[in-house]
N, C-alpha and C positions, 0 to 999 in steps of 0.2 A: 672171803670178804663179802659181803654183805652190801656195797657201796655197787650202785650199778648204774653204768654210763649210758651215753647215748646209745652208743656201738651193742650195749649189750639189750637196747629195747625193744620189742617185737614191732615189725611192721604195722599192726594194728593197731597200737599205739599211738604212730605217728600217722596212722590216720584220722582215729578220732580225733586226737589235740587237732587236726588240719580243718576236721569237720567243725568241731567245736568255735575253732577261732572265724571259721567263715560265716559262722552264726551271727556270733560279735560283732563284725565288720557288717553284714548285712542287716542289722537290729538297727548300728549304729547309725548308716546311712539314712533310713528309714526316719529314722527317728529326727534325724536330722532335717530332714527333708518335709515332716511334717510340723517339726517348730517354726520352720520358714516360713511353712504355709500360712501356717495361724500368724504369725506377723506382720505378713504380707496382706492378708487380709482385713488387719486392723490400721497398719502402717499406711499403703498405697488406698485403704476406702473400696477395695475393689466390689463387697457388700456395703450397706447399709441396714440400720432396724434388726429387724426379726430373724431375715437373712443372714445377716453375721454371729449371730446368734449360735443360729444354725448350723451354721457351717463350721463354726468353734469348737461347739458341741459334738459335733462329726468328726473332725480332726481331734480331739481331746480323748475320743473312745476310740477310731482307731492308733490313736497314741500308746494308750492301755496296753490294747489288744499284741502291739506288735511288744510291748517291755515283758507283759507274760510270754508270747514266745519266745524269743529272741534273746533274752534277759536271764529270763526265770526260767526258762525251757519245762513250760508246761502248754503242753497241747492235748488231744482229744485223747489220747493214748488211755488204757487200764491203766498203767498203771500211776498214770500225772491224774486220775480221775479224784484221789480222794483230797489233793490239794487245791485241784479248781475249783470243788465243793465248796472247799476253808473257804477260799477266794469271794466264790459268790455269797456264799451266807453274810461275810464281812460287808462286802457292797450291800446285803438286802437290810444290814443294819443301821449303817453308815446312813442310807436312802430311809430308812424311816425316821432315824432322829432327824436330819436334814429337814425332812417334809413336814414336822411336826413343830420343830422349831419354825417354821415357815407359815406354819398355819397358824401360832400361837399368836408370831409376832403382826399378822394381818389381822385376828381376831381384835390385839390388843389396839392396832392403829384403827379401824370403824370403831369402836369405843368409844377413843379417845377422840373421833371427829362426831361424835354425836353429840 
């Protein structure tokens, strides 16, 4: 039989799933923890201006940062290197349209205030 139970699965098995799910659980905390923050910072006013800004901005990238690990389990490693490539190339994409649609749309409003 071909059908293999718990009984029959090697130790190391059940330790990676144990390693695997304490990833999950600590991704999720994290994760958690940093949605609050940003809420709290807009909710309670604890910044104002540029400072919250800031501080969003800060929170929003290490947001990121912990969903690639914890998530997507891509860290420095060889062999996670040719997906965190993907990863940034998309972001350096993503970051020029953004900037450029930004630039166009400021172009167009001094324009249109002349």
């Amino acid at each position: 039989m071909s059908n293999r139970g718990p009984a029959d699965t090697p130790p190391s098995e059940y330790e990676d799933e144990g390693r695997e799910r304490l990833s999950y659980v600590v991704g999720l905390v994290l994760a958690l923890l940093l949605t609050t923050g940003a809420f709290a910072v807009v909710w309670l006013d604890l910044l104002s201006g540029g400072a919250a800004l800031a501080a969003l901005g800060l929170l929003a990238l290490v947001q990121a940062v912990v969903h690639l690990r914890y998530f997507l389990h891509i860290d420095l490693a060889r062999s996670h290197r040719d997906d965190l490539l993907l990863i940034l190339f998309t972001v350096l994409i993503l970051l020029i349209m953004v900037s450029g649609t930004i630039w166009i749309l400021y172009d167009q409003h001094i324009r249109m205030m002349a």
